[in-house]
CHARMM internal coordinates of N, CA and C (Angstrom, degrees):
IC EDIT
DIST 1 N 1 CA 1.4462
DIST 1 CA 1 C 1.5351
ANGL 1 N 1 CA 1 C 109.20
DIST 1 C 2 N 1.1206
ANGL 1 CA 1 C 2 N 106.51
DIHE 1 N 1 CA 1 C 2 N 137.31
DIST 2 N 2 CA 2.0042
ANGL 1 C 2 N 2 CA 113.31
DIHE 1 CA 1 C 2 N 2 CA -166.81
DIST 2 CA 2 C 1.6155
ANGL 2 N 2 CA 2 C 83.85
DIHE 1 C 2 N 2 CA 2 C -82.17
DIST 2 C 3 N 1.5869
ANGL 2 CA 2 C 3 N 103.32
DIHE 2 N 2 CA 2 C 3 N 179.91
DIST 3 N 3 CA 1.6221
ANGL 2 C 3 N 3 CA 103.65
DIHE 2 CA 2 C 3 N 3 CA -175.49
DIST 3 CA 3 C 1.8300
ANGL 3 N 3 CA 3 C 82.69
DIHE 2 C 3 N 3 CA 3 C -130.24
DIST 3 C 4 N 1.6433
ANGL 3 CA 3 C 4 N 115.94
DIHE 3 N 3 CA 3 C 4 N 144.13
DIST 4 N 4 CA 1.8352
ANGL 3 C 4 N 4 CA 114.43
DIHE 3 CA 3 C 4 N 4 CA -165.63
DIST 4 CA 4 C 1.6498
ANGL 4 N 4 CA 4 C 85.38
DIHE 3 C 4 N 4 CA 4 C -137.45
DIST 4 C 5 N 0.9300
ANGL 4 CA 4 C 5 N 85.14
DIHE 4 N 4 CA 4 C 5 N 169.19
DIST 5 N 5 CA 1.5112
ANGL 4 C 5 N 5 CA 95.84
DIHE 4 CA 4 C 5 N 5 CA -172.05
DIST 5 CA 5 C 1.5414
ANGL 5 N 5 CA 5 C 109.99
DIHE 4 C 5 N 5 CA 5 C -127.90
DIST 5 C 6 N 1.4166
ANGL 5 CA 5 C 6 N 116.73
DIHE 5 N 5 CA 5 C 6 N 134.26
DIST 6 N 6 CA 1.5197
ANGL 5 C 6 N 6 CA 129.95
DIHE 5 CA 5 C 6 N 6 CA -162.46
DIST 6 CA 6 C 1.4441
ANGL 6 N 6 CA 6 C 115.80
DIHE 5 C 6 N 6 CA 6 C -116.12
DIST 6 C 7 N 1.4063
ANGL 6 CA 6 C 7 N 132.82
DIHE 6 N 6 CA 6 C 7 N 142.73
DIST 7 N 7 CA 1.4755
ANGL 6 C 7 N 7 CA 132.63
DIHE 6 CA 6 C 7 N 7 CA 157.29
DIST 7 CA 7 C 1.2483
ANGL 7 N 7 CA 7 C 116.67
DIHE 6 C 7 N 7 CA 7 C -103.83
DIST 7 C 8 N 1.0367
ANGL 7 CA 7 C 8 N 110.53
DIHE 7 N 7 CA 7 C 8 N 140.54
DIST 8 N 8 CA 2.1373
ANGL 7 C 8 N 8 CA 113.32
DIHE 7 CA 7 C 8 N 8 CA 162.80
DIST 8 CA 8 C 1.4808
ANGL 8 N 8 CA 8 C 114.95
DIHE 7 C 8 N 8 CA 8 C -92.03
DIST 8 C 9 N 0.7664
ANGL 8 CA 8 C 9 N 112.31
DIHE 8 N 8 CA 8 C 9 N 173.44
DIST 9 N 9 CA 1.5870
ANGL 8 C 9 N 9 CA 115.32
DIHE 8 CA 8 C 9 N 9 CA 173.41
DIST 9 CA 9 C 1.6254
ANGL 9 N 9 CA 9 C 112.20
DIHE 8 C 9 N 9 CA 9 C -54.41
DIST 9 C 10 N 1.3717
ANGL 9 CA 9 C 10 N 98.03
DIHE 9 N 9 CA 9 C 10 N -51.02
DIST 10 N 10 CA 1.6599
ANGL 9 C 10 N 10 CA 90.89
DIHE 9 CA 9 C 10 N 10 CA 172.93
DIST 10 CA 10 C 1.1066
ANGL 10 N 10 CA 10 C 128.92
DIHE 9 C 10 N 10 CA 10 C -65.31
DIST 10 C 11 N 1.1660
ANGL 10 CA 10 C 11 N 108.24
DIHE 10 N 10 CA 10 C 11 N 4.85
DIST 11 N 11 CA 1.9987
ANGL 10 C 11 N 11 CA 102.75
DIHE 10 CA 10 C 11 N 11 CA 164.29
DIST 11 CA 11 C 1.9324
ANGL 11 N 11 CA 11 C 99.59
DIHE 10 C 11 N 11 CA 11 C 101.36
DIST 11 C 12 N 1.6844
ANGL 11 CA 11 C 12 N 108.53
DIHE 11 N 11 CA 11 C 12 N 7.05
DIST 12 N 12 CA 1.6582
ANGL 11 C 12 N 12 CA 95.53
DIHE 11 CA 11 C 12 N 12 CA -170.41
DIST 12 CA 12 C 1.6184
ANGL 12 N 12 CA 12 C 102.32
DIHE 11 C 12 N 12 CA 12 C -94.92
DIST 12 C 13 N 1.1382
ANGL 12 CA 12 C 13 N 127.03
DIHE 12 N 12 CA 12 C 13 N 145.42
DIST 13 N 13 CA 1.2397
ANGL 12 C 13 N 13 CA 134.75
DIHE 12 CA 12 C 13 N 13 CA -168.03
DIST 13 CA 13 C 1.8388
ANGL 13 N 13 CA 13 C 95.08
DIHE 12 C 13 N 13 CA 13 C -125.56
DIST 13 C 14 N 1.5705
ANGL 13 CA 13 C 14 N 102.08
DIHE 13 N 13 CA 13 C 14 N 117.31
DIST 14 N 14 CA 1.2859
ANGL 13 C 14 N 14 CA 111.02
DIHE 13 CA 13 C 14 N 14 CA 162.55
DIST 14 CA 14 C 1.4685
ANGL 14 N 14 CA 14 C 118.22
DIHE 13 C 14 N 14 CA 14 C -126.12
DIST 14 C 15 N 1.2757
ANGL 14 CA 14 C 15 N 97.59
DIHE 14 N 14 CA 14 C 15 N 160.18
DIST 15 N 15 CA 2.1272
ANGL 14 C 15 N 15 CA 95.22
DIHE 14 CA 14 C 15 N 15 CA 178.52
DIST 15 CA 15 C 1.5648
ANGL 15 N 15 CA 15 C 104.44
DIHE 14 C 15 N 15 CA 15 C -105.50
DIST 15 C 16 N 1.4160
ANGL 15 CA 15 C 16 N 125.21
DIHE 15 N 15 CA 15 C 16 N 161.25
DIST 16 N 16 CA 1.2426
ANGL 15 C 16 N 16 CA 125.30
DIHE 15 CA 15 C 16 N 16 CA 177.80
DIST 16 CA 16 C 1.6552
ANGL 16 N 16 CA 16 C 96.93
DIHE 15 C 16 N 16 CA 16 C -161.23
DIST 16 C 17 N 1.5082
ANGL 16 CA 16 C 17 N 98.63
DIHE 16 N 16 CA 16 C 17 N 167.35
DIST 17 N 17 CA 1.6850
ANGL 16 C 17 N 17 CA 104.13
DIHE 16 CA 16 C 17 N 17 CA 177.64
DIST 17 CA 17 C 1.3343
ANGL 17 N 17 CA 17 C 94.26
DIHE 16 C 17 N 17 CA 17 C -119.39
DIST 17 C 18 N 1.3848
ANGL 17 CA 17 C 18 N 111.70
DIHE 17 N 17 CA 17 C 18 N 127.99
DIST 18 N 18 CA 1.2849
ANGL 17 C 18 N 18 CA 129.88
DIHE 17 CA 17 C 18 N 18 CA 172.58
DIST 18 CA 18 C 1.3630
ANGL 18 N 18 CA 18 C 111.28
DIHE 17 C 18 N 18 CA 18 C -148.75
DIST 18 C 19 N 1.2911
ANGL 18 CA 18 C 19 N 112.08
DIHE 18 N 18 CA 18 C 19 N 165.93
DIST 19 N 19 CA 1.2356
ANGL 18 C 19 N 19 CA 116.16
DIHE 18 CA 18 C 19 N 19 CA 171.98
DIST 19 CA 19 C 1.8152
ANGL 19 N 19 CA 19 C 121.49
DIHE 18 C 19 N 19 CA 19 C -70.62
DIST 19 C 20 N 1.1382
ANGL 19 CA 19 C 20 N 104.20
DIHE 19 N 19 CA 19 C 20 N 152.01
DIST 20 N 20 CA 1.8231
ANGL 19 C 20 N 20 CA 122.44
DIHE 19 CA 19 C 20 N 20 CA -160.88
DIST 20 CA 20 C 1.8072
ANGL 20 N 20 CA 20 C 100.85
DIHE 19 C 20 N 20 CA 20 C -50.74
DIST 20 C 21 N 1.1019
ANGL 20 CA 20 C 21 N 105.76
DIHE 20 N 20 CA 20 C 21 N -33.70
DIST 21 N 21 CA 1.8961
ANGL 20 C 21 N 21 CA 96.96
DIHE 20 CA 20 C 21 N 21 CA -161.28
DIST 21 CA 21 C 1.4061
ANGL 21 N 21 CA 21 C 91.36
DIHE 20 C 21 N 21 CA 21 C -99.07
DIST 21 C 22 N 1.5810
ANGL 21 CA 21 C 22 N 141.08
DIHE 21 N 21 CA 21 C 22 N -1.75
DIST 22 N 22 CA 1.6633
ANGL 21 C 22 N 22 CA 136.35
DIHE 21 CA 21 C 22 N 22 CA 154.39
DIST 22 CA 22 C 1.9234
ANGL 22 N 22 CA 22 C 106.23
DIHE 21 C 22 N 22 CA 22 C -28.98
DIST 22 C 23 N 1.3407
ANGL 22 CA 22 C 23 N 116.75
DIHE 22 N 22 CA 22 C 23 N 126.63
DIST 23 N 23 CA 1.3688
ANGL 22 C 23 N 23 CA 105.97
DIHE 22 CA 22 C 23 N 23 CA 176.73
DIST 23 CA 23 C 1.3028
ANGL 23 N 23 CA 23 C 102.96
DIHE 22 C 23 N 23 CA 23 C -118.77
DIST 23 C 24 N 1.4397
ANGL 23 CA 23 C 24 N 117.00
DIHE 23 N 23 CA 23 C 24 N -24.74
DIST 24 N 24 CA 1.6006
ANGL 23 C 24 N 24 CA 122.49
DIHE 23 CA 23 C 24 N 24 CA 174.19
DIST 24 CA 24 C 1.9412
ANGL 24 N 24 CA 24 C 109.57
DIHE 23 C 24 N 24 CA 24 C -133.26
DIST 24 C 25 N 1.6747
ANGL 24 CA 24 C 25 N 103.44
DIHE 24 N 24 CA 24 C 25 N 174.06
DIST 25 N 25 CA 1.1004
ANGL 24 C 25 N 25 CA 104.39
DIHE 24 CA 24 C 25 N 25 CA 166.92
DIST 25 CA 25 C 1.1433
ANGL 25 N 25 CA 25 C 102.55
DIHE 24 C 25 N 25 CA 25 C -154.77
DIST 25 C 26 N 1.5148
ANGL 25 CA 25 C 26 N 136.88
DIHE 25 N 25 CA 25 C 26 N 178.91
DIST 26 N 26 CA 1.2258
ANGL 25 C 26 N 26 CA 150.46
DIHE 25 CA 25 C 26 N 26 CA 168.77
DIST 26 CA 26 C 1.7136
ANGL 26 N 26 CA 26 C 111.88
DIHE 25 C 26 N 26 CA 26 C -74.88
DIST 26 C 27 N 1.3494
ANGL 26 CA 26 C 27 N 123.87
DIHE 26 N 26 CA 26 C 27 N 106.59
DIST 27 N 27 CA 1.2504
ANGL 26 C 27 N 27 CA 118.28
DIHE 26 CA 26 C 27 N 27 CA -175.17
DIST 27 CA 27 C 1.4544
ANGL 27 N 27 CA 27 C 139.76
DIHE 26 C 27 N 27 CA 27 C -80.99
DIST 27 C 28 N 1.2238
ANGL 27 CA 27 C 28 N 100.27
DIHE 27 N 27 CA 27 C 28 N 71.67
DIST 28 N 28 CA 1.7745
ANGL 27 C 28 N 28 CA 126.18
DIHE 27 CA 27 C 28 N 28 CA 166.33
DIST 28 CA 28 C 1.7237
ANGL 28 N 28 CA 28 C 117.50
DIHE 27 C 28 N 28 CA 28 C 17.59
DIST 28 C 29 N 1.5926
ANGL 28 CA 28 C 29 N 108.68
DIHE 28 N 28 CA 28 C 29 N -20.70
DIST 29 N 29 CA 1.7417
ANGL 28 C 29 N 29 CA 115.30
DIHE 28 CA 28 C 29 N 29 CA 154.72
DIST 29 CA 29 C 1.0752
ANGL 29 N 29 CA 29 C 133.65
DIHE 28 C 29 N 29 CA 29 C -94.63
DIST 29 C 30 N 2.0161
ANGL 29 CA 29 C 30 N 118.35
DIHE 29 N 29 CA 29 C 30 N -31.76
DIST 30 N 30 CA 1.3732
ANGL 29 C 30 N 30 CA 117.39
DIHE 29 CA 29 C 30 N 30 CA -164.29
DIST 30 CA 30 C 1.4240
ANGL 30 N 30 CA 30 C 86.06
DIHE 29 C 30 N 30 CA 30 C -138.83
DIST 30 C 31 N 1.2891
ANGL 30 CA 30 C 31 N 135.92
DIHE 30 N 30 CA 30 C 31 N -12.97
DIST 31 N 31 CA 1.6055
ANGL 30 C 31 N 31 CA 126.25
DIHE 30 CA 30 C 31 N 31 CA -172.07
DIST 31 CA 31 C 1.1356
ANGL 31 N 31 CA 31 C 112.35
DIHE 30 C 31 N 31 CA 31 C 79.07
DIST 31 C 32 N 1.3273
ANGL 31 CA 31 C 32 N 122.02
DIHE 31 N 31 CA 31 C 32 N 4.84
DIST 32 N 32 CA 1.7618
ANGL 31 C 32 N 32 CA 101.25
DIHE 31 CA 31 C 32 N 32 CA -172.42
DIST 32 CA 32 C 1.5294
ANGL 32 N 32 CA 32 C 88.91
DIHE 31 C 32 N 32 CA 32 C -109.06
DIST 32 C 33 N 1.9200
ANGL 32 CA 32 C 33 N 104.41
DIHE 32 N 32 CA 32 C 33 N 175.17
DIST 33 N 33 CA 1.2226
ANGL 32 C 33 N 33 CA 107.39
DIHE 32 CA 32 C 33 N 33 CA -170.97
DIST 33 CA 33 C 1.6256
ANGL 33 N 33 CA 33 C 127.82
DIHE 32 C 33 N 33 CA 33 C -71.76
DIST 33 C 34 N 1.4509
ANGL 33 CA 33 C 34 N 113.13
DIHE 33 N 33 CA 33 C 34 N 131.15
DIST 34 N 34 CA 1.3215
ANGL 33 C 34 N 34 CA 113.98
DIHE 33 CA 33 C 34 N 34 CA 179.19
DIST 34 CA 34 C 1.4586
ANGL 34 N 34 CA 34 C 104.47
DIHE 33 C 34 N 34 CA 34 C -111.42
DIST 34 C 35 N 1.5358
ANGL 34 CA 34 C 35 N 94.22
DIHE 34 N 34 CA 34 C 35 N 148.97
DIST 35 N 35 CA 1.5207
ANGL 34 C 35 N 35 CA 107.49
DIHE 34 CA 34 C 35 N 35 CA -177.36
DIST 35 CA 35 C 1.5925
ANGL 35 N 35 CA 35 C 118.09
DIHE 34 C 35 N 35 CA 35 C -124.35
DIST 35 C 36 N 1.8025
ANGL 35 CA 35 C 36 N 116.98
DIHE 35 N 35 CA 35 C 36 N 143.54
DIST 36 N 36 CA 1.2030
ANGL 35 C 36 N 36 CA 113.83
DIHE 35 CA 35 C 36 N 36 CA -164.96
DIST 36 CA 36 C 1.3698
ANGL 36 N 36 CA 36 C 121.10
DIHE 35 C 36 N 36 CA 36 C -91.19
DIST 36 C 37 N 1.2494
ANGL 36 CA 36 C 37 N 98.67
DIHE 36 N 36 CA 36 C 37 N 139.16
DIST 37 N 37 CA 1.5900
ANGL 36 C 37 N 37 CA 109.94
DIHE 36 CA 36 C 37 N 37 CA -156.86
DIST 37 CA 37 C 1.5109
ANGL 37 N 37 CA 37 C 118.44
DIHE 36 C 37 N 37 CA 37 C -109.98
DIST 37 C 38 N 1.0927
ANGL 37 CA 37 C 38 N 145.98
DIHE 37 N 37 CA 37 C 38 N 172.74
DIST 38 N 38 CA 1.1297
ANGL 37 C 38 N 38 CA 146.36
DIHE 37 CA 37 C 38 N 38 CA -152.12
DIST 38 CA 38 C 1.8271
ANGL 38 N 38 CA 38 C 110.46
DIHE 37 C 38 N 38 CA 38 C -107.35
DIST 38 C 39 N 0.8161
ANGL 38 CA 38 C 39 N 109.94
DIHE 38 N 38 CA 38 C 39 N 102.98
DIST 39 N 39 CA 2.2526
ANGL 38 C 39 N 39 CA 102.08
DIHE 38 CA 38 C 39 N 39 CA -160.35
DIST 39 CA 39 C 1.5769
ANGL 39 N 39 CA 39 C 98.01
DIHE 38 C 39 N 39 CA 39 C -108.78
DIST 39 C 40 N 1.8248
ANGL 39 CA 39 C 40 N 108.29
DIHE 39 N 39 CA 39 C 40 N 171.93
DIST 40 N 40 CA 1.2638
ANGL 39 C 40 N 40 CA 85.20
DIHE 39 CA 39 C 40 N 40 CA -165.06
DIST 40 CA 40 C 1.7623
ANGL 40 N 40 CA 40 C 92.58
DIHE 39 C 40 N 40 CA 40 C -96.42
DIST 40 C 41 N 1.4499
ANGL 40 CA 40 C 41 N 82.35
DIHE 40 N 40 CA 40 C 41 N -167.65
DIST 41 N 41 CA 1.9268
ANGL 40 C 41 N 41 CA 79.47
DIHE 40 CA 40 C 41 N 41 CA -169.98
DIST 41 CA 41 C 1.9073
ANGL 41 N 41 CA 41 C 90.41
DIHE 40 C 41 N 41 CA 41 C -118.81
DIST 41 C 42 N 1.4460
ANGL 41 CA 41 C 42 N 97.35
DIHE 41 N 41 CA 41 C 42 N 152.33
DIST 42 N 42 CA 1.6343
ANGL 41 C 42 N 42 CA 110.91
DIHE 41 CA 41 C 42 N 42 CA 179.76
DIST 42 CA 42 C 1.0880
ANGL 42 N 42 CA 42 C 106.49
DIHE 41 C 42 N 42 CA 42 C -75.18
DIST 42 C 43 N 1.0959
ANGL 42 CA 42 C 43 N 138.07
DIHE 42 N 42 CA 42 C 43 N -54.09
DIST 43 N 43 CA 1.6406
ANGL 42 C 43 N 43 CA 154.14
DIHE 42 CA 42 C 43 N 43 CA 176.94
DIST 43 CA 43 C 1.7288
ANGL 43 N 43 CA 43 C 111.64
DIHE 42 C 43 N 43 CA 43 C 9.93
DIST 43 C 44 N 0.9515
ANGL 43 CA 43 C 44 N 128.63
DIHE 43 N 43 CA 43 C 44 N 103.38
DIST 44 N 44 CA 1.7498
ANGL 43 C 44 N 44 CA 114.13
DIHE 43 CA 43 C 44 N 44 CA -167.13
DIST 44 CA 44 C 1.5771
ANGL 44 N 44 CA 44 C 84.03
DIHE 43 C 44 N 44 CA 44 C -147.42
DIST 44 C 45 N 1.6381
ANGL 44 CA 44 C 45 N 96.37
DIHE 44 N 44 CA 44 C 45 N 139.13
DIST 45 N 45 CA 1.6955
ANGL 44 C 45 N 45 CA 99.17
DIHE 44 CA 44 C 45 N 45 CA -176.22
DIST 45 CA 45 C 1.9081
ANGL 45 N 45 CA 45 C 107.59
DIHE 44 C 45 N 45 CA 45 C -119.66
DIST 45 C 46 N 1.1120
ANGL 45 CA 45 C 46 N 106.15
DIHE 45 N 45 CA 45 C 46 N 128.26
DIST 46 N 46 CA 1.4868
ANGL 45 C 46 N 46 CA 101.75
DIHE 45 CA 45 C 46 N 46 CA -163.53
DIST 46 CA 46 C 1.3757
ANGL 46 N 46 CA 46 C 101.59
DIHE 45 C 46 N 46 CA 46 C -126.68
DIST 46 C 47 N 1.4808
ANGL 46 CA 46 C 47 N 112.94
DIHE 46 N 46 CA 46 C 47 N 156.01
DIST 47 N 47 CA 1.4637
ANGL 46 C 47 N 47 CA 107.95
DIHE 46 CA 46 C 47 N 47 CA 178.17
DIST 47 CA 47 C 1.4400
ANGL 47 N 47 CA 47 C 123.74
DIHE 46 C 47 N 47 CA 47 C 105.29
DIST 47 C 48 N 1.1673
ANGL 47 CA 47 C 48 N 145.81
DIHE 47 N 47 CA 47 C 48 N 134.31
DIST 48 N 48 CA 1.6120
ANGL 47 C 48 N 48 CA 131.18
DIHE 47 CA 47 C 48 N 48 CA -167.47
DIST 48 CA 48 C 1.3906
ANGL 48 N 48 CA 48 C 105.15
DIHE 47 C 48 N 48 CA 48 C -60.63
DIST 48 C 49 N 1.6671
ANGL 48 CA 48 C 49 N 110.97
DIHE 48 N 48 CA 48 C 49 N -167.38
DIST 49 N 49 CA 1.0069
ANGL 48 C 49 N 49 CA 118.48
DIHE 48 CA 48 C 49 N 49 CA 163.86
DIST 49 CA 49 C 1.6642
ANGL 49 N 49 CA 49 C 99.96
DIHE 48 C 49 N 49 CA 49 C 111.61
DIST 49 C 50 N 1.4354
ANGL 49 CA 49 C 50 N 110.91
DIHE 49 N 49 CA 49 C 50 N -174.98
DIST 50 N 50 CA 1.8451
ANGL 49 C 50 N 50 CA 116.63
DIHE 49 CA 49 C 50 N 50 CA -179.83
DIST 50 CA 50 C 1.3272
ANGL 50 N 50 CA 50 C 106.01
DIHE 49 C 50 N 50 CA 50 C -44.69
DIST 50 C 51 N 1.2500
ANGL 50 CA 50 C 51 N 113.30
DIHE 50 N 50 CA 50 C 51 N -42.54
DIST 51 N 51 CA 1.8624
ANGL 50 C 51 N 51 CA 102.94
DIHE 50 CA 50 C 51 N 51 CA -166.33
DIST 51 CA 51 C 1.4554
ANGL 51 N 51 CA 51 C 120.12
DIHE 50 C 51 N 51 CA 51 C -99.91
DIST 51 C 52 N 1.5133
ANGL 51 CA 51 C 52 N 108.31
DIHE 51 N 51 CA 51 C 52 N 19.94
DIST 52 N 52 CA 1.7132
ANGL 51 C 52 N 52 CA 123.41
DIHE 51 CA 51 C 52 N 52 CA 152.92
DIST 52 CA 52 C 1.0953
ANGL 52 N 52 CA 52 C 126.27
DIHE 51 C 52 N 52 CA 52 C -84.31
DIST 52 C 53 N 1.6331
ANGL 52 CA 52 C 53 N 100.59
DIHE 52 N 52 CA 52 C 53 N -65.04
DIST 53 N 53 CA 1.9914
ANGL 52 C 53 N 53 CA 106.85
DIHE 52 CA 52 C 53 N 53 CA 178.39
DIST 53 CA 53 C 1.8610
ANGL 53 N 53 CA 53 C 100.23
DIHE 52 C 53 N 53 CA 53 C -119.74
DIST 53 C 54 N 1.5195
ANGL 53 CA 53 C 54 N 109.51
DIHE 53 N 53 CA 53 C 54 N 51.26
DIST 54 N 54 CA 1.6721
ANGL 53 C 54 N 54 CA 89.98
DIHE 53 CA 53 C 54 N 54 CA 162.48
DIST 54 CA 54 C 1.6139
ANGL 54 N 54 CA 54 C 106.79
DIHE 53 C 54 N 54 CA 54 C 72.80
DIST 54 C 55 N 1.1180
ANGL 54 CA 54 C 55 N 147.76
DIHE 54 N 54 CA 54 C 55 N -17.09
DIST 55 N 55 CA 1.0321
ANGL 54 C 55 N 55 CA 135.13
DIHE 54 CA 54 C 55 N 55 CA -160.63
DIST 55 CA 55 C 1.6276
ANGL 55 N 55 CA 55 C 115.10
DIHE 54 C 55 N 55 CA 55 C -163.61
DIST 55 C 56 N 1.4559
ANGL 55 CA 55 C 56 N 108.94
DIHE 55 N 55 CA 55 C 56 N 161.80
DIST 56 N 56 CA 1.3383
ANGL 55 C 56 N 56 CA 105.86
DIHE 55 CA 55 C 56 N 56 CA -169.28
DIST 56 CA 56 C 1.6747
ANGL 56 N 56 CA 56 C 132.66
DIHE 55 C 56 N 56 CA 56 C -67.69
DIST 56 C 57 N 0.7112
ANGL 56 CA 56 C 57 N 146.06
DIHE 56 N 56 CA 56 C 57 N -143.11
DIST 57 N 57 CA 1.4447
ANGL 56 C 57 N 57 CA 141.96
DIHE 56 CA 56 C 57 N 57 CA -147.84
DIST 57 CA 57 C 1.7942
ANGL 57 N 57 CA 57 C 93.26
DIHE 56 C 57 N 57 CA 57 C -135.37
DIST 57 C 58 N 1.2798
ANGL 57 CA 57 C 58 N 126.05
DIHE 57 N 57 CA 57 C 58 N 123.42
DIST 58 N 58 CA 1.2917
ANGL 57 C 58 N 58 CA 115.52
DIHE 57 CA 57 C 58 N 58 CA -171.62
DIST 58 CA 58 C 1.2640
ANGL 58 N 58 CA 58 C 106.91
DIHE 57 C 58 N 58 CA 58 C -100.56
DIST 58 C 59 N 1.4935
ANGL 58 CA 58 C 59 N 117.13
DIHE 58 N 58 CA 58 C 59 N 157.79
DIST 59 N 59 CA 1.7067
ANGL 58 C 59 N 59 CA 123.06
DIHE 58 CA 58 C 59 N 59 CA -164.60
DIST 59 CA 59 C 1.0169
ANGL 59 N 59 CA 59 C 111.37
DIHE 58 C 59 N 59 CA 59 C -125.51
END
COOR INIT
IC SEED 1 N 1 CA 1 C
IC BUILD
């Protein structure tokens, strides 16, 4: 199960692991409904190769 990250109305943003099709949860500060939101992702690819210039690594 991935872990997504949710807001409530009050502006509190928590993360949780749930399963993928979860669209809301109960928010763990105020109880009211929080909804899952779109966060950014760390993911950064460094180093030559396909995911520098498009293409593979030459030999």
């Amino acid at each position: 199960m991935p872990v997504y990250e949710f807001e409530c109305p009050e502006g509190t943003v928590s993360e949780r692991l749930v399963k993928m099709d979860t669209k809301q949860i109960k928010c763990p500060k105020c109880g009211k409904t929080a909804k899952k939101i779109i966060s950014q992702c760390g993911f950064e690819l460094k180093g030559g190769g396909w995911y520098a210039d498009g293409y593979a690594s030459k030999k």
